[in-house]
C-alpha positions as CSV (number, residue, x, y, z in Angstrom):
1,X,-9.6,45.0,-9.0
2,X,-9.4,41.0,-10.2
3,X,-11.9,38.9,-9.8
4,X,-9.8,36.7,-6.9
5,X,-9.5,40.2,-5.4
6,X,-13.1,40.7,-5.1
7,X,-13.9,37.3,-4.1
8,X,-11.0,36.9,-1.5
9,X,-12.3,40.7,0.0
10,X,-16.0,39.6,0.8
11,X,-14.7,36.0,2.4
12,X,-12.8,38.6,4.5
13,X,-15.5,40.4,5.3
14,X,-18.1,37.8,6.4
15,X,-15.6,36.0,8.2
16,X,-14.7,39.3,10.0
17,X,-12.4,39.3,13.3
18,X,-11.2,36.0,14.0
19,X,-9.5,35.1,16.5
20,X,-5.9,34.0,16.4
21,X,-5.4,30.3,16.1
22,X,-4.5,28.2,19.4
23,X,-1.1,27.0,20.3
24,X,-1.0,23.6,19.6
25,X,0.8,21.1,22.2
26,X,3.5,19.6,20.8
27,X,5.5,17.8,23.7
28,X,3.0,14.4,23.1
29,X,4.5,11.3,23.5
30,X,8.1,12.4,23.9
31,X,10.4,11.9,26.8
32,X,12.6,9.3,28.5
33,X,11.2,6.0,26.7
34,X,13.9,3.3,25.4
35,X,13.5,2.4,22.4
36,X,12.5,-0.9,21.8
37,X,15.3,-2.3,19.2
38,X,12.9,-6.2,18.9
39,X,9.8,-3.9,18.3
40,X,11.7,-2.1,15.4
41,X,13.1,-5.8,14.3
42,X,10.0,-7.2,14.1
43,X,7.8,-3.9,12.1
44,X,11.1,-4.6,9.6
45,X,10.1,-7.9,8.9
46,X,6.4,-6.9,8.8
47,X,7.4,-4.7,5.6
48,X,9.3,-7.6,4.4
49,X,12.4,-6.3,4.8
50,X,15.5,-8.0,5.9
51,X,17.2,-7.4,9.0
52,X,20.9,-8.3,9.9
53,X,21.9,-7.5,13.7
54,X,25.4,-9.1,15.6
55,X,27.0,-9.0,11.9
56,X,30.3,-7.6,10.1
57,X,28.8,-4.9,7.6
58,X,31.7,-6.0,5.2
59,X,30.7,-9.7,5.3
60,X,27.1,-9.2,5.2
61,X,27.0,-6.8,1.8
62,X,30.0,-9.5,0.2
63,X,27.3,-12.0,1.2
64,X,24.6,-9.9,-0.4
65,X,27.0,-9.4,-3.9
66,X,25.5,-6.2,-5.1
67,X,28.0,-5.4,-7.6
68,X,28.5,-3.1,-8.7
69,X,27.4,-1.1,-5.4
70,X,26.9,2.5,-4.9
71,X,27.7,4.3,-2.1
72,X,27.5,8.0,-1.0
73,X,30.4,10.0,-0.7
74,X,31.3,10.3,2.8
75,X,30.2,6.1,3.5
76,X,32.7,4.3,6.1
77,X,35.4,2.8,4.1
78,X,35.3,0.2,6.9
79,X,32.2,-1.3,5.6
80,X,33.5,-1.8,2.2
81,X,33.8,-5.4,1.4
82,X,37.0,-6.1,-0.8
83,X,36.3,-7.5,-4.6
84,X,33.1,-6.0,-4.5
85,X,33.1,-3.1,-7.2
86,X,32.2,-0.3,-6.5
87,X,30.4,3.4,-7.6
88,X,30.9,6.1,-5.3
89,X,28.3,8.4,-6.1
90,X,29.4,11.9,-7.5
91,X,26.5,13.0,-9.6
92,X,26.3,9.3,-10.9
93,X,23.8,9.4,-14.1
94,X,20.0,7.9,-13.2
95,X,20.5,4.8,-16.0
96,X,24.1,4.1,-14.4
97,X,21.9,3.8,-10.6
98,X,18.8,2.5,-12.4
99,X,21.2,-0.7,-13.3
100,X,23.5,-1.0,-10.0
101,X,23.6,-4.0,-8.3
102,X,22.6,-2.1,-5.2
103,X,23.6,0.7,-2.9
104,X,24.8,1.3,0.6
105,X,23.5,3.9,3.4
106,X,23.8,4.7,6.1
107,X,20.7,6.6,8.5
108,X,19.6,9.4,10.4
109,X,17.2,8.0,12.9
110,X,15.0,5.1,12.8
111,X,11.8,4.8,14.7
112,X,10.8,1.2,16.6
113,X,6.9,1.8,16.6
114,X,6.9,2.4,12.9
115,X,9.4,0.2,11.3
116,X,10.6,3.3,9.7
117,X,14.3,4.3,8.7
118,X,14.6,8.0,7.8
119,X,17.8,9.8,5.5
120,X,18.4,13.2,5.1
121,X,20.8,13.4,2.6
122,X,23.9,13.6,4.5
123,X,27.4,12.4,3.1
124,X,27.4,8.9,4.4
125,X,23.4,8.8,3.0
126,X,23.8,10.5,-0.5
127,X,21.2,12.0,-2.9
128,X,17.8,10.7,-2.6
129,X,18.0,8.8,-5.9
130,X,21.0,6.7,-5.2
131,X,18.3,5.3,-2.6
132,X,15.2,5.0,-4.7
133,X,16.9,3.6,-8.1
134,X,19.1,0.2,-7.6
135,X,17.0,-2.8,-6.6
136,X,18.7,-3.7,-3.4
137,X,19.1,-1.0,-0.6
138,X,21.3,-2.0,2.2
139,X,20.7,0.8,5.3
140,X,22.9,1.0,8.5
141,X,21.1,1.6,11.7
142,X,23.0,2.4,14.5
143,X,21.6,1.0,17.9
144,X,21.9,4.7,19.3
145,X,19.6,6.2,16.1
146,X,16.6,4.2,17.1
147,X,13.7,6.3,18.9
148,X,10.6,5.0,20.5
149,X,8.0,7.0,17.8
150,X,7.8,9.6,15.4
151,X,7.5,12.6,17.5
152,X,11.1,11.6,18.7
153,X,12.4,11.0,15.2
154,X,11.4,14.6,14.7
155,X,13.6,16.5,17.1
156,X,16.1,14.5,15.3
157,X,15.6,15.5,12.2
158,X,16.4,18.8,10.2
159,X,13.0,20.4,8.3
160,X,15.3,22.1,5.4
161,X,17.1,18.6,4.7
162,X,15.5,16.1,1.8
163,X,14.4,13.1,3.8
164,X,13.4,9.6,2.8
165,X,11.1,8.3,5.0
166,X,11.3,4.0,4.3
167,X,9.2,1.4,5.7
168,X,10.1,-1.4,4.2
169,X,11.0,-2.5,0.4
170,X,9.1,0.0,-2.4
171,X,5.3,-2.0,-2.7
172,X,2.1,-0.6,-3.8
173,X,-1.5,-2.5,-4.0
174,X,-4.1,-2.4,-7.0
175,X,-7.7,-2.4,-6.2
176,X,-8.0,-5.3,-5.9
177,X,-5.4,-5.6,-2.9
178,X,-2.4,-7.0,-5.0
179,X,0.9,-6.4,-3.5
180,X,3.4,-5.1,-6.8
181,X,7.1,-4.6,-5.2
182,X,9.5,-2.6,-7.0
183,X,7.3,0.2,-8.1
184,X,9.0,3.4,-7.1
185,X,11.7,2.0,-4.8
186,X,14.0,-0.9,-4.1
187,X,12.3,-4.2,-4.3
188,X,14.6,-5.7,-1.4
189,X,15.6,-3.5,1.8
190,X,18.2,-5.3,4.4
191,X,18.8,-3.1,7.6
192,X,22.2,-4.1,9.7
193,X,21.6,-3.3,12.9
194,X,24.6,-1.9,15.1
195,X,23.7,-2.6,18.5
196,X,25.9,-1.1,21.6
197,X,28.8,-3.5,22.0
């Protein structure tokens, strides 16, 4: 018998018959609440991050002139400016993505009391890197993704899928409080906002 064997068997044995564990409640703060597209707008901004809403996605990233720009495989060709170049993401290297102009997502869910935009990896979102690498991340947010808090961006999302949880552009503090942007992320995050037409 190990050592960890011996040790883990007399833990056992003080602790003796426990009881099982309690089910824990998990239906708080869900339900029928509206999601509060201003209150997601303004948490955005609060993270410094840039939001676009009433606009052409093809205008607004020409306007932006990320070139080249990645995008995921299965991105909407609609929003696609012409003469902008770009990478469409097929197992693109990390140094070609380290030096991209930017990239282009779309998003699973995003929540309004957070400020938070979540991916999961599908085809119009990409591999996690494409998002974390170029400087400039431009995210579309569908009106209808937007939840009133994190419990509801839950039942949203997928547990086995590799989500990116963003609040903002990448930013960090020293100990002394100093904001550094750019440290493991995108130093600039715009969010267009598709709202119900």
């Amino acid at each position: 018998m190990s050592s960890r064997e011996v040790i883990l068997g007399r833990i056992r044995a003080a602790l003796g018959e426990t009881a099982a564990p309690a089910e824990i409640p998990r239906e708080y703060r869900r339900g029928d609440r509206v999601a509060d597209l201003d209150l997601l707008v303004e948490r955005l901004k609060d993270y410094k991050a840039v939001v676009h809403r009433g606009v052409s996605i093809a205008e607004t990233v020409a306007a932006l002139s990320p070139a080249p720009l990645v995008v995921p495989p299965g991105i909407n060709p609609a929003w696609l400016p012409e003469g902008v170049e770009v990478l469409r993401d097929e197992g693109l290297s990390q140094d070609t993505l380290a030096v991209a102009g930017g990239v282009l997502t779309a998003a699973t869910v995003a929540v309004a009391e957070t400020g938070t935009i979540v991916l999961d990896g599908s085809a119009d979102q990409g591999r996690r890197v494409i998002s974390l690498l170029p400087d400039l991340h431009i995210c579309v947010v569908r009106a209808d993704q937007v939840v009133a808090s994190v419990p509801e961006a839950l039942t949203r999302l997928a547990p086995g899928r590799p989500l990116t949880w963003i609040s903002g552009p990448s930013a960090t503090s020293d100990i002394e409080l100093n904001r550094v942007e750019g440290v493991h992320g995108p130093r600039r995050l715009h969010v267009i906002l598709l709202e119900a037409s």
